[in-house]
C-alpha positions as CSV (number, residue, x, y, z in Angstrom):
1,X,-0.3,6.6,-18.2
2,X,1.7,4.7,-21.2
3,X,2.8,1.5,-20.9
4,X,5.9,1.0,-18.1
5,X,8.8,-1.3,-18.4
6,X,9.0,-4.9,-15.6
7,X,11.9,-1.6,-14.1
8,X,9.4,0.5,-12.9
9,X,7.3,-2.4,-10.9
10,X,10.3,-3.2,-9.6
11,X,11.0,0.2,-8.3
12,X,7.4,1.0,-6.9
13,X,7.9,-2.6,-5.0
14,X,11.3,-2.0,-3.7
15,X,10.2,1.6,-2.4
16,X,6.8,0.5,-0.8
17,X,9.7,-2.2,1.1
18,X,12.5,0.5,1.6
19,X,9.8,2.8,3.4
20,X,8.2,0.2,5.7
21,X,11.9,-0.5,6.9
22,X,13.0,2.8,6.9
23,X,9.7,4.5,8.6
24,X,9.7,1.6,11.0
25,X,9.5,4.4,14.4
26,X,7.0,6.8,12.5
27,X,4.6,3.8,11.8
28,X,5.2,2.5,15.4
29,X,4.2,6.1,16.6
30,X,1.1,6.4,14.6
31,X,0.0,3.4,15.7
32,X,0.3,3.6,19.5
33,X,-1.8,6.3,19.8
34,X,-4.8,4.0,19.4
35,X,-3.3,1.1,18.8
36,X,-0.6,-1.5,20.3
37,X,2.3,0.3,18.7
38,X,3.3,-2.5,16.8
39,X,2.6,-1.9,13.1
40,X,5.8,-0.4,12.2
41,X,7.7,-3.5,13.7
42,X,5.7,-5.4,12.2
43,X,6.3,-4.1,8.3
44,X,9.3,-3.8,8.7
45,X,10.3,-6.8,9.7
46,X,8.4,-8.7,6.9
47,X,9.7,-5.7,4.3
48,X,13.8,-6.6,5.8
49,X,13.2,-10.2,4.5
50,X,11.5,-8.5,1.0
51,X,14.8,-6.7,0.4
52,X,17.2,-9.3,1.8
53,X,16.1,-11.6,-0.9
54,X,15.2,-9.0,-3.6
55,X,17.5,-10.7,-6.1
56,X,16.1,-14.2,-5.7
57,X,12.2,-13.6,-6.6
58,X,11.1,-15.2,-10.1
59,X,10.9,-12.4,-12.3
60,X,9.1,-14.5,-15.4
61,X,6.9,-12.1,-15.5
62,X,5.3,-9.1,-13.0
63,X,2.3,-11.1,-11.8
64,X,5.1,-14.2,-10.8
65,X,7.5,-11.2,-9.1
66,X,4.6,-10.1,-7.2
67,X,3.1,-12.9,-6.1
68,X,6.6,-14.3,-4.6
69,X,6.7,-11.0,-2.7
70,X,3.5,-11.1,-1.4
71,X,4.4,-14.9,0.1
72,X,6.9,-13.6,1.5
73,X,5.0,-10.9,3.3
74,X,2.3,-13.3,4.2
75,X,4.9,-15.4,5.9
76,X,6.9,-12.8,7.9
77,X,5.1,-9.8,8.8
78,X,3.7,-10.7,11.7
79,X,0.2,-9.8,13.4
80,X,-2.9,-8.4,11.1
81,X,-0.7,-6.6,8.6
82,X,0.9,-9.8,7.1
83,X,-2.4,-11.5,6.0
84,X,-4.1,-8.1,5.2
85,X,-0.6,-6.8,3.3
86,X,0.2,-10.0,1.3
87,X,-3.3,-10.8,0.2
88,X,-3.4,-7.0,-1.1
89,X,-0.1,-8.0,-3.0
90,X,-1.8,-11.4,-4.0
91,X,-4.7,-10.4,-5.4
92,X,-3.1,-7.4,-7.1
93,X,-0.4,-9.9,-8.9
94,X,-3.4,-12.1,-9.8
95,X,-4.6,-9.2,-12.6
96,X,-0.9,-8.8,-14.2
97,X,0.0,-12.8,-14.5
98,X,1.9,-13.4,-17.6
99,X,2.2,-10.0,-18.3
100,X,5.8,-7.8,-18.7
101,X,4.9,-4.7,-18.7
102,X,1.5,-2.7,-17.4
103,X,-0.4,0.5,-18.0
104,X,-2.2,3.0,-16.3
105,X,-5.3,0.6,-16.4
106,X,-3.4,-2.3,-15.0
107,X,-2.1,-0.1,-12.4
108,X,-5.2,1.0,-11.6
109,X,-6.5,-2.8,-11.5
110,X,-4.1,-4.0,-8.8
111,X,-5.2,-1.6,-6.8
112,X,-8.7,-2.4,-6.8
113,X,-7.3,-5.9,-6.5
114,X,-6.0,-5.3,-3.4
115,X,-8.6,-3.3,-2.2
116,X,-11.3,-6.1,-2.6
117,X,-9.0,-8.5,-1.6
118,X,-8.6,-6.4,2.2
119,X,-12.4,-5.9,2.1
120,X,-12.5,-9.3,2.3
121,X,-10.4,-10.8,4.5
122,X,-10.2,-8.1,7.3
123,X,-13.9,-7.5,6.8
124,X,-13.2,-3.7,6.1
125,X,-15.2,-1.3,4.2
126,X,-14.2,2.4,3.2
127,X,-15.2,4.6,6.3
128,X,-13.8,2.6,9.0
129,X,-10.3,4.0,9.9
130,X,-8.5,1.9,8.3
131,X,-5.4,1.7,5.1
132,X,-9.0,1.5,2.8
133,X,-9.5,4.9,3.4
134,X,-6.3,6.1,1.8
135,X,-6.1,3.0,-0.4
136,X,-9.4,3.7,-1.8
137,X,-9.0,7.5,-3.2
138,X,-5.3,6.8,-4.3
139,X,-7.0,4.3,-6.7
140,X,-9.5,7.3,-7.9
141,X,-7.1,9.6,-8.2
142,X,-5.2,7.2,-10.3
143,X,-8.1,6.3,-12.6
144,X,-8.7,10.3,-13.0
145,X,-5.4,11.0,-14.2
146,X,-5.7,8.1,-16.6
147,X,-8.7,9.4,-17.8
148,X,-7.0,12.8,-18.1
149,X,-4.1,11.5,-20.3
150,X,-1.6,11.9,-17.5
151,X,2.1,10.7,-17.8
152,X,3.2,8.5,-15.2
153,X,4.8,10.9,-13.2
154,X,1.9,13.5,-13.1
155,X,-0.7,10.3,-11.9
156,X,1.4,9.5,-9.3
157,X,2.2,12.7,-7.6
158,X,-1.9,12.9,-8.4
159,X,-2.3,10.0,-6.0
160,X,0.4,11.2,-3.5
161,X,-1.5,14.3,-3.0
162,X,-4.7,12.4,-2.9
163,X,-3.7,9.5,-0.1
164,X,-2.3,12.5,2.0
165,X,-5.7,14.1,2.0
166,X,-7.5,11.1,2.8
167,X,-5.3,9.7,6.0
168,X,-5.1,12.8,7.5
169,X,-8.7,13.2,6.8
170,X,-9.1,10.0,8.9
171,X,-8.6,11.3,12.0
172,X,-12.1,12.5,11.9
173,X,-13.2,9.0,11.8
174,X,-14.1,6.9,15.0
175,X,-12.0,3.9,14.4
176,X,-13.9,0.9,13.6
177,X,-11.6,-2.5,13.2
178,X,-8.3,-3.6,14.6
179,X,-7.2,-3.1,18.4
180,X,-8.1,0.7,17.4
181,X,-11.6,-0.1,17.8
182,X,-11.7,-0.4,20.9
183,X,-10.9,2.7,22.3
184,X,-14.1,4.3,20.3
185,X,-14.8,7.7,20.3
186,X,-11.5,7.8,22.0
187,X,-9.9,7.1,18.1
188,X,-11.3,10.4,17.0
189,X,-8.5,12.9,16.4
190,X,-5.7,10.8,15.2
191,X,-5.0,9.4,12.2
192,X,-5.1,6.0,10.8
193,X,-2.0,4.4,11.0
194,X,-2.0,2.1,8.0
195,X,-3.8,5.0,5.8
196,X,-0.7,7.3,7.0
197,X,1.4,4.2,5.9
198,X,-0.2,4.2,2.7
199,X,0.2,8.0,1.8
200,X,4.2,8.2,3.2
201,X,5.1,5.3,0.6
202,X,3.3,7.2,-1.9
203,X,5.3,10.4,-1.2
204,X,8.6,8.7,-1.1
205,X,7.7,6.6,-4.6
206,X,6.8,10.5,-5.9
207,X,9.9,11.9,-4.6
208,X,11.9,9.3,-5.9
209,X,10.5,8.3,-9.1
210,X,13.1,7.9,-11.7
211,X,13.0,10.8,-14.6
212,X,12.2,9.9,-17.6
C-alpha cells in the first residue's frame, strides 16, 4: 500500500461510524443469540455522537483526529464496547501521532495497536469468541498484501474477504468472555457478534472505497 492522504483516514473512520449506526438491528440480532442483545444499541449510539460532531474533531494531524474520536467513544458507547472500542481507537492513534498521512505499514500498526490494546483491557486472547478473532486475521491479511505490493484497494478487499472468513468461522468456537460466556457450549453455532461487526465494516469500507 502507498502512502494515503489525512482523506482516506477520514473516510475509513466515518464508514466504521456510518455502519455501527446504520447496522444498529443486525448487530443487536447477532448479539442476542448469546448475548443481551445490546451491542448494536450500544455502537450506535456512541457512533450517532461520532458523526454528529464529525466536523469539530482536531484534525492537526491523524493520530490527534483519532484520538478525539476514540474519547468520544469511550465516553458514549455504553456497556463493554465503549472501553474495549475507544481504547482500540486510542492505542491505534498512539502509533500515527504527528503524522499526516500513513502507509500500508502504519495501517497495519494501528491494527496491532488496537489489538494489544483489547488484549489488555478486556483480558482477551485470539480463540475466545470475541472481535480478536476477526480483528486478528484482518491485520494478517493486511500485512500479506503489503508484503505482496498491493494497492490499497486490493489490501483491503484482501482483509474484507479475510474478517468474513474468520467471524463466521467463530461460530465453531465455545464463547469464552462477555455475557456470551455463560451460556458455554450453548455459544457453539453462532457467530461472534463483535467479529461479525468487524467483517460488515470491512465490507462496506470495500464496497465503498473511493476510486482512485
Amino acid at each position: 500500500m502507498t502512502t494515503q492522504s489525512f482523506i482516506d483516514t477520514e473516510f475509513i473512520v466515518k464508514t466504521i461510524a456510518q455502519t455501527a449506526v446504520d447496522s444498529e438491528q443486525e448487530f443487536c440480532d447477532l448479539d442476542a443469540v448469546v448475548g443481551d442483545g445490546d451491542f448494536g444499541y450500544s455502537l450506535a449510539r456512541g457512533f450517532e455522537i461520532v458523526l454528529q460532531d464529525w466536523e469539530s474533531y482536531d484534525r492537526t494531524d491523524i493520530g490527534t483526529f483519532v484520538q478525539r474520536v476514540a474519547m468520544v467513544i469511550s465516553a458514549r458507547i455504553g456497556g463493554t464496547s465503549g472501553p474495549i472500542w475507544g481504547t482500540a481507537f486510542l492505542r491505534a492513534a498512539s502509533v500515527v501521532k504527528g503524522k499526516e498521512a500513513v502507509n500500508g505499514a502504519d495501517a497495519v500498526a494501528m491494527l496491532r495497536a488496537a489489538v494489544e490494546g483489547i488484549k489488555a483491557r478486556g483480558g482477551a486472547e485470539v480463540g475466545e469468541k470475541t472481535l480478536l478473532d476477526a480483528l486478528v486475521p484482518l491485520a494478517d491479511a493486511l500485512e500479506q498484501a503489503n508484503a505482496e505490493g498491493a494497492g490499497i484497494a486490493a489490501a483491503i478487499e484482501k482483509a474484507a474477504k479475510t474478517a468474513r472468513s474468520a467471524a463466521e468461522a467463530t461460530s465453531s468456537m465455545v464463547a469464552r468472555r462477555g455475557r456470551a460466556s455463560y451460556s458455554g457450549e450453548r455459544s457453539i453455532g453462532s457467530p461472534d457478534a463483535g467479529a461479525m461487526a468487524v467483517a460488515i465494516i470491512l465490507e462496506r469500507i470495500n464496497a465503498e472505497l473511493p476510486a482512485r
